[in-house]
Short mmCIF file of the C-alpha atoms (twelve columns), coordinates in Angstrom:
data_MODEL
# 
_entry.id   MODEL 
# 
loop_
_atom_site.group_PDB 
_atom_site.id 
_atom_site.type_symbol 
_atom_site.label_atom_id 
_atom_site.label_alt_id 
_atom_site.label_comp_id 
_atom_site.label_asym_id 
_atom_site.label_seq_id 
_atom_site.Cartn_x 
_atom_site.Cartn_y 
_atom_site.Cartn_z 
_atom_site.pdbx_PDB_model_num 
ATOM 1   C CA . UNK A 1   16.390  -22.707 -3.540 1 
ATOM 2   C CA . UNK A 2   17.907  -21.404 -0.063 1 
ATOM 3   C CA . UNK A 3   15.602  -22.209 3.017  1 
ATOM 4   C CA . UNK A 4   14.936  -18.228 3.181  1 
ATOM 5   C CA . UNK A 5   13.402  -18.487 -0.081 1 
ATOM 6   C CA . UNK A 6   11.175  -21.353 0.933  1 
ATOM 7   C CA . UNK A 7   10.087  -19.502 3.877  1 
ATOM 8   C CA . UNK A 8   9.422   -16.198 2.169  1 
ATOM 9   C CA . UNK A 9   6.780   -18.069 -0.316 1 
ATOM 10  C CA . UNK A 10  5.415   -19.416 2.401  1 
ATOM 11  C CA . UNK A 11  4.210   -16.502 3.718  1 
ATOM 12  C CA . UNK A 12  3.114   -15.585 0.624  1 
ATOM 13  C CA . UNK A 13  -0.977  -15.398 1.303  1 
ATOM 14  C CA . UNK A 14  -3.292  -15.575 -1.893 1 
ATOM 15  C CA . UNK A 15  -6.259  -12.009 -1.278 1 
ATOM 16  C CA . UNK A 16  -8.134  -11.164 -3.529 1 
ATOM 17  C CA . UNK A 17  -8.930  -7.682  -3.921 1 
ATOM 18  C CA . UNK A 18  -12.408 -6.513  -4.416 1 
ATOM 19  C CA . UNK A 19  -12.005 -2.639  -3.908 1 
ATOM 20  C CA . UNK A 20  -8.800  -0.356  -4.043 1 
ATOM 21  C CA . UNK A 21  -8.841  3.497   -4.459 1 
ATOM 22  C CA . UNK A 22  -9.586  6.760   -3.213 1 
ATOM 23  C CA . UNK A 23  -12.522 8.867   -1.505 1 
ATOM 24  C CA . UNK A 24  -15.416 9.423   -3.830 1 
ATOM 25  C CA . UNK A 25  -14.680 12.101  -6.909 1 
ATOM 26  C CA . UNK A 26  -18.011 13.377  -6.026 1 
ATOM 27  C CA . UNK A 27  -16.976 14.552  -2.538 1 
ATOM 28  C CA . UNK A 28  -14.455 16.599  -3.814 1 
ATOM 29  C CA . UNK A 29  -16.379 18.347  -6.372 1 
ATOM 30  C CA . UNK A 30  -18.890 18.982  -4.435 1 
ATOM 31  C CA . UNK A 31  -16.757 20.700  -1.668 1 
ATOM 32  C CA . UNK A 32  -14.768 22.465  -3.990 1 
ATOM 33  C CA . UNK A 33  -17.713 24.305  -5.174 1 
ATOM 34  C CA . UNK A 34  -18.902 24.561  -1.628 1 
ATOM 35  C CA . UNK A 35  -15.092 25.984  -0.796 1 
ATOM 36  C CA . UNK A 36  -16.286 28.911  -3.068 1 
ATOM 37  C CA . UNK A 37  -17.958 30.405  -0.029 1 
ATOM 38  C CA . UNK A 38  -16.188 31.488  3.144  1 
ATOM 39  C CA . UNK A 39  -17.803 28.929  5.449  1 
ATOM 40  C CA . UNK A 40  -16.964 26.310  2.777  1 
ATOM 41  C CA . UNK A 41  -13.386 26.764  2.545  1 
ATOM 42  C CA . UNK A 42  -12.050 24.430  5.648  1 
ATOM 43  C CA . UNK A 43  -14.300 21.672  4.105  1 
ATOM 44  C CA . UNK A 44  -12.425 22.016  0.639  1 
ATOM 45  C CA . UNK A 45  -9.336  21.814  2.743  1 
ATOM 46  C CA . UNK A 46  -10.501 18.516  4.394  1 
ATOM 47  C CA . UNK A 47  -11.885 16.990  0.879  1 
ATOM 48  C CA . UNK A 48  -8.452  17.975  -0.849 1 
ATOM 49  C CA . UNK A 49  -6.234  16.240  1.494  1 
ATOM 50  C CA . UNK A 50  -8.468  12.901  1.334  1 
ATOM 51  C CA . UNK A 51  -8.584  13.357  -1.838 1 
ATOM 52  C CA . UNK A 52  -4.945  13.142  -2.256 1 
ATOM 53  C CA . UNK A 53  -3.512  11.200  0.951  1 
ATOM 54  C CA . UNK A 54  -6.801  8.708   1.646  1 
ATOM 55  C CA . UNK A 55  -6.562  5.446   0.126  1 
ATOM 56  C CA . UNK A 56  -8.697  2.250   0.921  1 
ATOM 57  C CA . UNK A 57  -7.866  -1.046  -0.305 1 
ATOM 58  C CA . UNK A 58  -10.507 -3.979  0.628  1 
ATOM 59  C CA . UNK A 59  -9.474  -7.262  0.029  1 
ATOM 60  C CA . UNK A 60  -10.962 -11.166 0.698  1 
ATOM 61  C CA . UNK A 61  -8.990  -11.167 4.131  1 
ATOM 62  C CA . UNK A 62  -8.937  -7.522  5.668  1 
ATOM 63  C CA . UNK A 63  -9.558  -3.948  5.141  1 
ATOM 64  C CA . UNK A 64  -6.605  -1.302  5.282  1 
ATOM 65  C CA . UNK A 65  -6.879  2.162   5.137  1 
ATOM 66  C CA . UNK A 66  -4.144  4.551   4.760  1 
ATOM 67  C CA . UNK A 67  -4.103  8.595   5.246  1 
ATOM 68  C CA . UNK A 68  -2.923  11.228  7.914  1 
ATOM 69  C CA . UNK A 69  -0.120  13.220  6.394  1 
ATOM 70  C CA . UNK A 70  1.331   12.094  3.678  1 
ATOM 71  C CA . UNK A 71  -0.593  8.673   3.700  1 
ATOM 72  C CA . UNK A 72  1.428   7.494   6.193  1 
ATOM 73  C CA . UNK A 73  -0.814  5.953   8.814  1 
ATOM 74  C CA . UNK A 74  -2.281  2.402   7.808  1 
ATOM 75  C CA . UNK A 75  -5.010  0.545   9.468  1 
ATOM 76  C CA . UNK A 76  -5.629  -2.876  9.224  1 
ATOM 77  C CA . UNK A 77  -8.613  -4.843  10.280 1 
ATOM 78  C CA . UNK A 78  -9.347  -8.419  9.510  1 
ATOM 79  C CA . UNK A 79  -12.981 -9.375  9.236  1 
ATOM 80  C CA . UNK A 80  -12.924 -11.525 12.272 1 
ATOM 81  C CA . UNK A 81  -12.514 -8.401  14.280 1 
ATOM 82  C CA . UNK A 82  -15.379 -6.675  12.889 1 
ATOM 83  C CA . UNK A 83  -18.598 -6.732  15.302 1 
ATOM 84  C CA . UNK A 84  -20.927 -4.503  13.144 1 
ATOM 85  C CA . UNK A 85  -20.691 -1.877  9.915  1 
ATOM 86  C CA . UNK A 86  -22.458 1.267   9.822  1 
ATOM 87  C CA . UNK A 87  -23.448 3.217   6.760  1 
ATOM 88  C CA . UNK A 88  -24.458 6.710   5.827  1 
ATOM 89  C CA . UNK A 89  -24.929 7.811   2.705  1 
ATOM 90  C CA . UNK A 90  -23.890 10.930  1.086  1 
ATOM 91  C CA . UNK A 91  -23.818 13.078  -2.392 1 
ATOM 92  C CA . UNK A 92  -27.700 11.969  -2.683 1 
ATOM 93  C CA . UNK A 93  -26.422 8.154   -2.722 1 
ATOM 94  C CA . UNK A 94  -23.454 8.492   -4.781 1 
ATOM 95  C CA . UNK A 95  -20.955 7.589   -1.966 1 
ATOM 96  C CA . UNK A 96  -20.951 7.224   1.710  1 
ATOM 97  C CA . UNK A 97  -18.904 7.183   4.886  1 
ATOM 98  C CA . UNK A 98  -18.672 3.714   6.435  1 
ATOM 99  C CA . UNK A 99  -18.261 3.561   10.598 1 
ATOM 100 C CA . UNK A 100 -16.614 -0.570  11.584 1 
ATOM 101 C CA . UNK A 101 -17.307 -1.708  14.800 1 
ATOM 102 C CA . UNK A 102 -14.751 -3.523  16.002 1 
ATOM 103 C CA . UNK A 103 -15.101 -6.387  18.532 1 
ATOM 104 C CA . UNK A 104 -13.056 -3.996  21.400 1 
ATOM 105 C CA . UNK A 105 -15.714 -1.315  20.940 1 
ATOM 106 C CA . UNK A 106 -13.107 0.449   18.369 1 
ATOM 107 C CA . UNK A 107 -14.019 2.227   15.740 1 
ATOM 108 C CA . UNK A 108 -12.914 2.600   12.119 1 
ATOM 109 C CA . UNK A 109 -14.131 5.803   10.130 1 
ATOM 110 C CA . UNK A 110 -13.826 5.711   6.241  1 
ATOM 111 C CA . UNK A 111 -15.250 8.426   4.487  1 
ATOM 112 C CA . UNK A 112 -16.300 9.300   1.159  1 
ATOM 113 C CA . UNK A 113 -16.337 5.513   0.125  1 
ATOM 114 C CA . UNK A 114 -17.617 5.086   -3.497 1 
ATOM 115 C CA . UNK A 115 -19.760 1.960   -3.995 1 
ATOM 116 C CA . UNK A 116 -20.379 2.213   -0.269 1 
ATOM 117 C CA . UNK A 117 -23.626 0.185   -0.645 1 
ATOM 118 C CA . UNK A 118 -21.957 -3.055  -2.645 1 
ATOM 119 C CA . UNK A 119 -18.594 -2.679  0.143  1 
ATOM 120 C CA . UNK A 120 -20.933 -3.154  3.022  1 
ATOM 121 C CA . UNK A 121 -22.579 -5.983  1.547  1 
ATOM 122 C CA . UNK A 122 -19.512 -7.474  0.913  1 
ATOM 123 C CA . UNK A 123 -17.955 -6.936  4.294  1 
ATOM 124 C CA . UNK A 124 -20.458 -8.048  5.891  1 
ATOM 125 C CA . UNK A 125 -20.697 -11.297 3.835  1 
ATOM 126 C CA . UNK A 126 -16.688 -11.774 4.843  1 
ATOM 127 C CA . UNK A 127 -17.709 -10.854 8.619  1 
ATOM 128 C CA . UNK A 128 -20.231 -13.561 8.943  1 
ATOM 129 C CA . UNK A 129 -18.092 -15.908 6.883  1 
ATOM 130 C CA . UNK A 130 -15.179 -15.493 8.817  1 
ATOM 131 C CA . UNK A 131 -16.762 -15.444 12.333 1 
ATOM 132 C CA . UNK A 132 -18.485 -19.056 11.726 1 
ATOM 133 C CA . UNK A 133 -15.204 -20.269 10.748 1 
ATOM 134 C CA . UNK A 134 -13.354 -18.793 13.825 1 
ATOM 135 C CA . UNK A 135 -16.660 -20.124 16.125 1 
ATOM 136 C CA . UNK A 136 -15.881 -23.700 14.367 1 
ATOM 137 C CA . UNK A 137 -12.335 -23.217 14.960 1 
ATOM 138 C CA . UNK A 138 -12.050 -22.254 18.689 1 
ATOM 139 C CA . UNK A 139 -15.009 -25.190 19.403 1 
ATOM 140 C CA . UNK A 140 -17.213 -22.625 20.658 1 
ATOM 141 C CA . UNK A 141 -19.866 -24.829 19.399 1 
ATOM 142 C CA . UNK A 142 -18.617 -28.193 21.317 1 
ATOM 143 C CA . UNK A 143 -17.337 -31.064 20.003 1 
ATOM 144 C CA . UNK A 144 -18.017 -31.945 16.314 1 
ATOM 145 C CA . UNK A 145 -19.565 -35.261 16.106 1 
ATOM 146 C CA . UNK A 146 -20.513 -35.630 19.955 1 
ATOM 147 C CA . UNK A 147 -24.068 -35.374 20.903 1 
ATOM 148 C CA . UNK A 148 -25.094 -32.995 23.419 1 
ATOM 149 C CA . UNK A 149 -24.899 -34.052 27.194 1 
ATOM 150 C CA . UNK A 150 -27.939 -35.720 28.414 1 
ATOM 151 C CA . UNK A 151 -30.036 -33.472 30.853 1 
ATOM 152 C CA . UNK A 152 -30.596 -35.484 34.593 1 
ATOM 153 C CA . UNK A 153 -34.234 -35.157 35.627 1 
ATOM 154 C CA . UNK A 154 -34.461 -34.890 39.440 1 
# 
């Protein structure tokens, strides 16, 4: 084994995936039928090229979206980054779009997200998970261990 080798698995990082996959099927049907019309044709324009160029993949450790043309622009947010997730939901509850806040005052737009209920959830679980551990990490809290210093009484 060369040292290159033992470096590349070290950077190997263990994620587990929990959601990878396209805009809702919904969405597209339902704009397609909508495209019928002549005010509904640039939305059947817009739900065709998510439908072939959008992809979101949501793992344990960060969210990445890819589109733009040709699915060649990819985002990627780590939940530590995330101040707040917004939900609205869409196709009577079938799927949703999905606003992150990040902690610049950025925002992240995903829409059409199937299972957009059970993916906030879960974000949000990782978000609070992940900012308590970077809180505990950075000592935001203190010292572990020390009491708190004792208040002088004048």
């Amino acid at each position: 084994m060369t040292p290159e080798d033992r470096v590349e698995n070290k950077l190997e990082i263990n994620e587990t995936v929990f959601y990878e996959g396209g805009p809702a099927k919904g969405d597209l049907i339902v704009n397609l039928l909508f495209g019928l019309t002549l005010i509904g044709i640039p939305f059947a324009v817009g739900a065709i090229v998510r439908a072939l160029w959008l992809r979101f993949r949501i793992t344990s450790r960060r969210i990445s979206v890819s589109g733009g043309w040709l699915g060649r622009d990819r985002t990627q947010v780590v939940y530590s980054q995330i101040r707040e997730v917004r939900s609205v939901p869409r196709g009577f509850g079938a799927w949703g779009d999905m606003v992150v806040v990040l902690n610049d005052g950025a925002k992240l737009e995903m829409r059409a997200v199937p299972r957009f209920r059970e993916l906030e959830a879960y974000i949000e679980e990782r978000r609070e998970s992940r900012g308590k551990a970077a809180a505990r990490s950075s000592g935001a809290d203190g010292p572990a261990g020390f009491a708190p210093p004792a208040r002088e009484s004048a």
